[in-house]
Structures are given as structure tokens and as C-alpha cells.
PAVEXLUM-993376 format. One record per residue (C-alpha): x, y, z. Coordinates in steps of 0.1 Angstrom, whole numbers, padded with zeros to 4 digits, always signed. Layout:
<pts>
XYZ
...
</pts>
This chain:
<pts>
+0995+1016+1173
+1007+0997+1142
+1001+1017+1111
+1006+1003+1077
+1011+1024+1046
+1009+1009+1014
+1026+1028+0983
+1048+1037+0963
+1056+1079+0975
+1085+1080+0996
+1071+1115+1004
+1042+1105+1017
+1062+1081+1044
+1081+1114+1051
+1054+1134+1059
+1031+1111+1081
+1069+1106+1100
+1067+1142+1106
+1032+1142+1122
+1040+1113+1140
+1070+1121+1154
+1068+1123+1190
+1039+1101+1193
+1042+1058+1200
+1031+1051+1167
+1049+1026+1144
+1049+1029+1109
+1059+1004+1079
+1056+1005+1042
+1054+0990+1014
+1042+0989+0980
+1012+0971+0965
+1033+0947+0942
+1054+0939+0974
+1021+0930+0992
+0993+0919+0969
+0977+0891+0994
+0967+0914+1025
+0974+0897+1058
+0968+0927+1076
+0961+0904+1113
+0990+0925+1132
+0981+0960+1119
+0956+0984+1138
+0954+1006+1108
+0960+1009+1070
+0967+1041+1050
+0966+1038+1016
+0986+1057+0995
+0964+1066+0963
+0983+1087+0937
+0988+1063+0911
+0999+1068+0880
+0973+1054+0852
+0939+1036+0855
+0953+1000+0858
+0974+1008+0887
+0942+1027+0904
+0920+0993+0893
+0947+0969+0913
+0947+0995+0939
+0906+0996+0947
+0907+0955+0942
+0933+0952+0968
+0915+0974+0992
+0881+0953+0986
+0902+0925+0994
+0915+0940+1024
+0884+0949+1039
+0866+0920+1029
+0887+0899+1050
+0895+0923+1080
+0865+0943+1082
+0873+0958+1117
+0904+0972+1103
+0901+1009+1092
+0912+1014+1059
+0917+1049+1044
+0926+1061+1014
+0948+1095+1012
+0967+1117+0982
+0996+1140+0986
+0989+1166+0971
+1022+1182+0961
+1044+1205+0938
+1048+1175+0913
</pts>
């Protein structure tokens, strides 16, 4: 399975990594000014990465995921925090 994650938390790579460690998942990432046209076509999933930092950043992010799912509506899209000591 193709998984993209898109944001900016190096942590949040780390820790799906870790759960998907032994399995035959692939992971890539990048960040949302790296990728703001979605062509999600070779992807079987997208996580979104959604600790932003201030309310312009969060507005890009909901657009972008609109976007997403407005043009590949089979595609799951979720949206997930870390939660962390920060």
C-alpha cells in the first residue's frame, strides 16, 4: 500500500515508521507548500498531518484537502495530530 503523508512533523513520519515497520507499506512525505496541486493518482491512502501552527496554515490545509477529495473521491483521506510533549 502507498501511503502518503503530507506535513511538516518529522515526528509524525517517525512514529507511523514505527507502526509500520514490519508490514509492506510504503511511506512518502512531504509538506503542503512542496505539494499544493494534489495528483494523488498513484497513492492508496493520504494521512494528513494537522498540527499547524496558526489559522492561515490550518485554512490552506482544509482547502487543500477539499481539493484532494474533490478530485479523487475514492481516496481515503484522514486527518491526524500528534499529540506530544511540545
Amino acid at each position: 500500500m502507498n501511503i502518503l503523508v503530507v506535513g511538516e512533523r518529522q515526528d509524525t513520519r517517525r512514529i507511523l515508521q514505527m507502526l509500520l515497520d514490519k508490514s509492506r507499506h510504503r511511506l512518502e512525505r512531504v509538506s503542503l507548500e512542496d505539494f499544493s496541486e494534489p495528483d494523488l493518482e498513484s497513492y492508496d491512502m493520504v494521512l494528513v498531518d494537522g498540527a499547524v501552527q496558526d489559522c492561515t496554515q490550518q485554512l490552506n490545509l482544509m482547502q487543500w484537502i477539499r481539493e484532494a477529495r474533490r478530485r479523487y473521491p475514492h481516496l481515503p483521506v484522514a486527518v491526524m495530530n500528534n499529540v506530544g510533549s511540545q
